[in-house]
N, C-alpha and C positions, 0 to 999 in steps of 0.2 A: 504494500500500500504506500502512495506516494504522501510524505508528510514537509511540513514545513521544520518541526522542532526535531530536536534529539541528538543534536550535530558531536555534543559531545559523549556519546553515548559508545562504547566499544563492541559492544556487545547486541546482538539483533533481540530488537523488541519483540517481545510473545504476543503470538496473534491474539490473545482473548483482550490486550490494552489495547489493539489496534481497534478489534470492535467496537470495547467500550467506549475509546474517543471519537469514533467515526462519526461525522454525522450528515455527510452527504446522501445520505436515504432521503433527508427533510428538508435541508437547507440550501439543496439544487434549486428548490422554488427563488433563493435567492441570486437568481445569477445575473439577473437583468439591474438591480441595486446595487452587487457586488461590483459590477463592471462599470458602471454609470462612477460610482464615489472613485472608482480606479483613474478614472479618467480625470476627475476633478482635481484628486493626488498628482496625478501627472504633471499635470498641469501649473501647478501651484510649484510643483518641485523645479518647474524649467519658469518660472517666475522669482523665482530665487536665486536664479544661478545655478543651481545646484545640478541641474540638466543641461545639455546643450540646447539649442532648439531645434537642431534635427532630430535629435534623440526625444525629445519630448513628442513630436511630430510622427516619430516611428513607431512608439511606442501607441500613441493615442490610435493612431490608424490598426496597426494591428488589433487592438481590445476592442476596436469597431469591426472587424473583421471576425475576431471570435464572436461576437454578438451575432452578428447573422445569422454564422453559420450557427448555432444553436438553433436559434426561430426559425430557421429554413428548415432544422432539420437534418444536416448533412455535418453536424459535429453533437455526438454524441456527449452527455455527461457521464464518462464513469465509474464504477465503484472503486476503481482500486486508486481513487484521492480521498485522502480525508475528510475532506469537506470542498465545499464549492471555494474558496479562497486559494487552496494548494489547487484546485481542480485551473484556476483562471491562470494565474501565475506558473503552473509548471506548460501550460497551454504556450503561455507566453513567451518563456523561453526554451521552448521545442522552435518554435518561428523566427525569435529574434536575438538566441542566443546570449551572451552576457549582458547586452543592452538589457535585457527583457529581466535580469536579475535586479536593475537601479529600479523596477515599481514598487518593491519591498522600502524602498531608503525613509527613513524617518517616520515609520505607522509601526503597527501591529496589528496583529489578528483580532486584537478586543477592541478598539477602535471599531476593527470591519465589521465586525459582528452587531455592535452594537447602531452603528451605522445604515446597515443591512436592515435589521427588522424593525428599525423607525420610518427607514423611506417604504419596509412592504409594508406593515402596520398601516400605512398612509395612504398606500394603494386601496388595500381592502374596504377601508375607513370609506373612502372615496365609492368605490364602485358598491358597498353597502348603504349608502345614504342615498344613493342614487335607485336603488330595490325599494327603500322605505320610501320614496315619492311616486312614486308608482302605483306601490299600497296606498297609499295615503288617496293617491287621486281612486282608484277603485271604490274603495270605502266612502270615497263622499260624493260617486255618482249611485253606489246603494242607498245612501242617507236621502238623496235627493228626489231619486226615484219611490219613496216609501215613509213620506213624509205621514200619510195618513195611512198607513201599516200601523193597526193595534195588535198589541201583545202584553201581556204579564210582564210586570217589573221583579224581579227578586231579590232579596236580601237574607244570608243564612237558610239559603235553598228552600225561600219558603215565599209565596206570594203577598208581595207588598205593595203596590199599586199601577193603574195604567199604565203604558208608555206605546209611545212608536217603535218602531224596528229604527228609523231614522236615530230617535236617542240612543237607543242598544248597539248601533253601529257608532255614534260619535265618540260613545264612551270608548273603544278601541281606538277609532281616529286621535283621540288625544294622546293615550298611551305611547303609539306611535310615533305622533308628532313630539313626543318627550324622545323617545329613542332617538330621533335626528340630532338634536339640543345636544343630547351625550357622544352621538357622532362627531358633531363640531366640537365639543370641549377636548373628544379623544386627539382626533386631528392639530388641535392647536399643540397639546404635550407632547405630540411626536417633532412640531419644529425644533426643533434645539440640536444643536450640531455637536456631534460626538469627535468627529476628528480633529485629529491632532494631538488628543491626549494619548495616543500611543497605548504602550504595554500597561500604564496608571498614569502618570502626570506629566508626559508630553517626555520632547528630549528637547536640549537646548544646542543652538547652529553655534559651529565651531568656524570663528572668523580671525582667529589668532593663534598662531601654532609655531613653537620654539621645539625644530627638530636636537635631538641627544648626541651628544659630544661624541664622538668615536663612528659617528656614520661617514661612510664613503664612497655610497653611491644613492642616485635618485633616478629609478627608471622610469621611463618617455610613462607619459600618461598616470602619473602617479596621482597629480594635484588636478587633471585635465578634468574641469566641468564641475571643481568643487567650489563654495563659498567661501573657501579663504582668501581673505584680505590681504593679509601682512602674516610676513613668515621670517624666521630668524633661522640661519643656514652656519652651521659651525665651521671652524675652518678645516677640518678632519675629511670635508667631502671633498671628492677631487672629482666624481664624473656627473652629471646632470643631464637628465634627458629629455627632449623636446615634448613639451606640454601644450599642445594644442585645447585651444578655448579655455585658459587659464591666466586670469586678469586681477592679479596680486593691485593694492595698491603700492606696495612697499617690498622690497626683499631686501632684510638686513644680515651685513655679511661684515669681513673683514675683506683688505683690499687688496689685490692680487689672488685673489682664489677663485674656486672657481663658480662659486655665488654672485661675485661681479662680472665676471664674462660670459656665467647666462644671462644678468641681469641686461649686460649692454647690447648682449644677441639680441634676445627677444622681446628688448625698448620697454623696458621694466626700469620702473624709478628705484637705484642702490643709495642705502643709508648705511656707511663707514660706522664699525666697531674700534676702529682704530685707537681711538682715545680709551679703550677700555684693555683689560687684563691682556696681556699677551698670551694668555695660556685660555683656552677656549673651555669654557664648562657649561652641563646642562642646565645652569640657572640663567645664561644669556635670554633674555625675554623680549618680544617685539611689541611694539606701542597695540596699545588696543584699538581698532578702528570704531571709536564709538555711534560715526554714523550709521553703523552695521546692524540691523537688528533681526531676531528671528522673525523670519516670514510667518502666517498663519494662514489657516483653512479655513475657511465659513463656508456654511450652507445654509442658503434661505430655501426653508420646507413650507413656505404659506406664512403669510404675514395677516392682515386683517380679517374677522370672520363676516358672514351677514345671512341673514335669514332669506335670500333673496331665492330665485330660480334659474339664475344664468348657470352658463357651464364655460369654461374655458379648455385649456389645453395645458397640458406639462413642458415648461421648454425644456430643451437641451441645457449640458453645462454651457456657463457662460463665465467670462472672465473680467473683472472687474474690481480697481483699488488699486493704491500704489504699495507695491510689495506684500500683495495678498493674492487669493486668490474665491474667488464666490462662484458658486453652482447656485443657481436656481431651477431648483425642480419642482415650481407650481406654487404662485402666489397667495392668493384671498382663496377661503373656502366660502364656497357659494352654500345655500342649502340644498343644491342638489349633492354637494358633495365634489361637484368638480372641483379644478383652481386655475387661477390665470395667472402668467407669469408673474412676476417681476424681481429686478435685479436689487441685489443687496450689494454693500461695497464691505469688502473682507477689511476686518480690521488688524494691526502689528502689535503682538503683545499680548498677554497673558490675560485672564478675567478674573477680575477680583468682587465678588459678590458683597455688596451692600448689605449691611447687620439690621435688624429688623424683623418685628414679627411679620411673617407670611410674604416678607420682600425678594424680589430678586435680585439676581447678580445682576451686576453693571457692569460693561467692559473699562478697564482701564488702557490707555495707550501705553502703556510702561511696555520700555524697551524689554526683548528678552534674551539678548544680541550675549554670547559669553564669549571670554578668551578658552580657546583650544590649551588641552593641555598634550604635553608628548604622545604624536598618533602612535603609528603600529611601531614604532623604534623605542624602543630604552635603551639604557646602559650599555654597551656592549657589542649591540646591533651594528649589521654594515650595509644592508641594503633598505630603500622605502621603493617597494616593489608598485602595481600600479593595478589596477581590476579590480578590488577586495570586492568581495560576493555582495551585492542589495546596496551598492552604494556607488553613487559618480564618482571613480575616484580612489585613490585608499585613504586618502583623510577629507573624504564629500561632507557638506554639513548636513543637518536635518532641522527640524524645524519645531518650534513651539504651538504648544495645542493655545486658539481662542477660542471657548465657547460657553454659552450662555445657560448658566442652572433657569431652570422653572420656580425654584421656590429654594428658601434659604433653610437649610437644618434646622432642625426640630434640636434645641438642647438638653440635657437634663442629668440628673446624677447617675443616675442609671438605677435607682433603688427599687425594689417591688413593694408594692402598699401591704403591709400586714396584713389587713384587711383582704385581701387576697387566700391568701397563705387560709385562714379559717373559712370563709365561705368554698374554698374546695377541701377542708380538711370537714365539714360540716355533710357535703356534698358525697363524699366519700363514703363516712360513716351511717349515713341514710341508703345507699344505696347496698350495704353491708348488712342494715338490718332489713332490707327488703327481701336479698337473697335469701337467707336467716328464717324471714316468717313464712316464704312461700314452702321453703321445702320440711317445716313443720306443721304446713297447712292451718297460717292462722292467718 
């Protein structure tokens, strides 16, 4: 079975854990969501820098191209993936090879997941509220027709007074039209964007990176297509290799190495360590680029509600904000349950929710931009190699989660009411003497 996790694992996993985790039996229904937030991902990640924009380009056409073929038919979802997530993703690089490894860079599977069955929750939502007007209009051409339809009224299965078939039907009509009401409250809780918080609290873009004393080589495409800024290169490295689509603002070195004659190759601005120690150590540090901040994901799922009966359409991803990235998949819920577009602008930076009974979180603009600490090299190391798996790059950045809670925590000590504790310890010992008197027949 094809998985995403277990990488450090030696030993083959027992098929009964493969079962147990599998969950592509169910969660196939999610491949048209899985693939949709894929694209949004993509997207957002070659908005950062952190993609080229061919690669981003190749990458989104392809995951349109698996979509098809799904809907068409002529690409099967199999069993032997975990789930629809390894199912898209190993899809992906079957077709587009390492590239197809960078749609992994800076999410997780619990993002997707959680991602996934808020936009299908939202489909259902939709295409069920649009069943309840339907009934609704049925029921109130019976009401209509049967205005002077008499019948018995009941209450506690027993005859209480006149009525028409027309009230006996409204009274349904309303029930219903309450189930709509709950349609639209459900639809609105499913807006709220999950990605970007990753594995639990997001990862923060590495935009400053001080490679380790004792390196001596940097192969072609190591940094190609990452978010690094500014980089500190010791003087231990003597070979450097051609890094295509890699736009440092800074590469600080010492002079005569060969940190300044990439830098003058490749028309990169060199900042002289010269005036510092002559003996090169892992603590040399490069300035922070504070203009650099982590990028963010938003997705507007439906913004305002109304009682109304329009219908609209779901757009496509769209892109929008500077250093963000926004999906709009389906504005205002109508009461039919449709939604009509509209675009939201991605915001940079972290969400920091407003204290408050029953308030929500507010986003705050707060940068979430950090300095890199030593990528794949430590101590000792002599090459920074250039590929690393799910990432532009070997030291590609990744990105911070923005998104917006529905409602602020509920606090408390956590204690249970005494009071508790005896009405089931009451509850107990009565249902103890019941057992007790039946089977002495009293």
């Amino acid at each position: 079975m094809a998985q995403l996790w277990g990488g450090r694992f030696t030993k083959e996993t027992d098929q009964l854990v493969y079962q147990f985790n599998a969950s592509i039996s169910f969660d196939r229904k999610f491949y048209r969501q899985d693939m949709e937030g894929s694209i949004a991902h993509v997207k957002m990640l070659g908005k950062q820098g952190i993609l080229t924009e061919s690669e981003t380009e190749e990458i989104v056409r392809a995951i349109k191209e698996i979509l098809q073929e799904v809907e068409d038919g002529t690409l099967e979802i199999s069993q032997e993936y975990e789930d629809i997530h390894s199912f898209v993703e190993a899809t992906l690089i079957d077709r587009l090879g390492d590239t197809g490894k960078k749609l992994h860079t800076g999410r997780s599977r619990n993002d997707q997941v959680a991602l996934d069955m808020r936009l299908y929750t939202r489909q259902e939502v939709l295409e069920t509220d649009e069943l309840l007007k339907e009934l609704l209009q049925v029921l109130f051409t019976v009401m209509e027709n049967n205005l002077d339809t008499y019948m018995p009224g009941f209450t506690h299965l027993q005859k209480a007074q006149p009525v028409t078939l027309a009230h006996h039907m409204g009274a349904y009509f309303e029930m219903f039209r309450r189930d709509r009401s709950r349609m639209r409250d459900i639809y609105e809780r499913m807006n709220y964007c999950p990605l970007g918080s990753g594995a639990l609290a997001g990862c923060s873009r590495v935009t400053s990176l001080t490679l380790p004393n004792g390196l001596t080589t940097i192969e072609s495409g190591a940094f190609s297509g990452s978010g690094i800024r500014s980089i500190t290169i010791p003087r231990s490295v003597t070979s450097i290799g051609s890094q295509s689509g890699w736009s440092p603002d800074v590469i600080t070195g010492y002079s005569n190495t060969a940190a300044e004659t990439f830098a003058a190759s490749a028309g990169y601005t060199f900042s002289s360590l010269d005036g510092g120690s002559s003996s090169d150590s892992s603590d040399d540090s490069a300035e922070d680029d504070s203009s650099s901040s982590a990028g963010s994901t938003s997705v507007d799922l439906g913004e305002d509600t109304s009682s109304s009966g329009s219908s609209g359409s779901d757009d496509d991803v769209d892109e929008e904000g500077a250093g963000s990235t926004s999906i709009d998949l389906g504005g205002s819920s109508s009461g039919s349950g449709s939604s009509s577009g509209s675009s939201s602008s991605g915001s940079t930076g972290t969400s920091s929710g407003s204290a408050g009974s029953g308030s929500s979180g507010s986003d705050s603009g707060s940068s979430a931009g950090s300095t890199g600490s030593s990528g794949s090299g430590s101590s000792g190391s002599t090459v920074v190699k250039s590929g690393s798996t799910g990432s532009s790059g070997a030291y590609a950045g990744t990105t911070s989660n923005s998104h917006t809670l529905d409602e602020t925590p509920k606090t408390g000590d956590g204690s249970v009411d005494p009071k508790l504790f005896l009405i089931f310890g009451l509850v107990f010992v009565g249902c103890g003497l019941m057992i007790v008197g039946k089977k002495q027949g009293v």
